[in-house]
N, C-alpha and C positions, 0 to 999 in steps of 0.2 A: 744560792738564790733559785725559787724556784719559778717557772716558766707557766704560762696557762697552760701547756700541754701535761706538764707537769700533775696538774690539779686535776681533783676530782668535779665535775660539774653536773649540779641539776638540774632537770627540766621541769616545771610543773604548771600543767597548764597546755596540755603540746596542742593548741588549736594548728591554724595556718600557718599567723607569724612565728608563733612557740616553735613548731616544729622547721621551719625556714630556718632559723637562726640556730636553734639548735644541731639542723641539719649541716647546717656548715660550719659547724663546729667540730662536730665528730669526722666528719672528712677533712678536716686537717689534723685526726687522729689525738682529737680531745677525749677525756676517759667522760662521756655523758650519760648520764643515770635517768630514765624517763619517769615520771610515776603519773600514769595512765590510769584513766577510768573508764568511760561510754568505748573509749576508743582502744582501748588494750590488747583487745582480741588484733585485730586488722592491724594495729603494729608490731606484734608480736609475727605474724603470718611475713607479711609485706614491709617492715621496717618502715626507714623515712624515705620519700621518694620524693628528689629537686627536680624540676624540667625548667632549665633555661630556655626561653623563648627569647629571636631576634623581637626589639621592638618596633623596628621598622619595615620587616616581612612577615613576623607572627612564626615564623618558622623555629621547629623545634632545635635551638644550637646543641643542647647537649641533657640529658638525664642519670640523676646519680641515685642510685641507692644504696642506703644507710642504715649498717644496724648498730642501734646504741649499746655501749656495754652492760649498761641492765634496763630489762623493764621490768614496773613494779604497778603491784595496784595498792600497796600500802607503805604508805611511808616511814616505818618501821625499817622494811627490807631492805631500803638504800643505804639509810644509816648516816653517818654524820659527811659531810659535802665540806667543799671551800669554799664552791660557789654555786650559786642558785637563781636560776630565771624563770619570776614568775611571769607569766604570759596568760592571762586572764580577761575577762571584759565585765566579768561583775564586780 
């Protein structure tokens, strides 16, 4: 049986929540494929970057950064997935 860590996961779409959700998935060391467009460059440079904020003080609790096991600008290059999030708003 295989486990979600197991799996291969896509992202597409990586706005805010895309990449949120995404982001915490690859930090519990999910195998995440991004396929990037506008935004390629700066996550290719900078990865995913979380910053937990206290919501009662605003205060920074803690920042993760995260780099996917692949980015891609073509969906081609990822190749076949188990699983796939799309995160869009059109």
């Amino acid at each position: 049986m295989t486990t979600p860590v197991d799996r291969k996961w896509a992202l597409v779409g990586p706005g805010a929540v895309g990449l949120y959700y995404g982001g915490m998935l690859a930090r519990r060391a999910v195998s995440l494929h991004v396929l990037g467009r506008s935004d390629f460059v700066a996550l290719k440079e900078e990865g995913i970057c979380i910053r937990m904020v206290n919501s009662q003080t605003e205060a920074l609790d803690a920042e993760y950064r995260i780099r996917p096991k692949q980015l891609a600008q073509d969906p081609t290059e990822i190749g076949i997935m188990d699983l796939i999030i799309i995160a869009g708003f059109r």
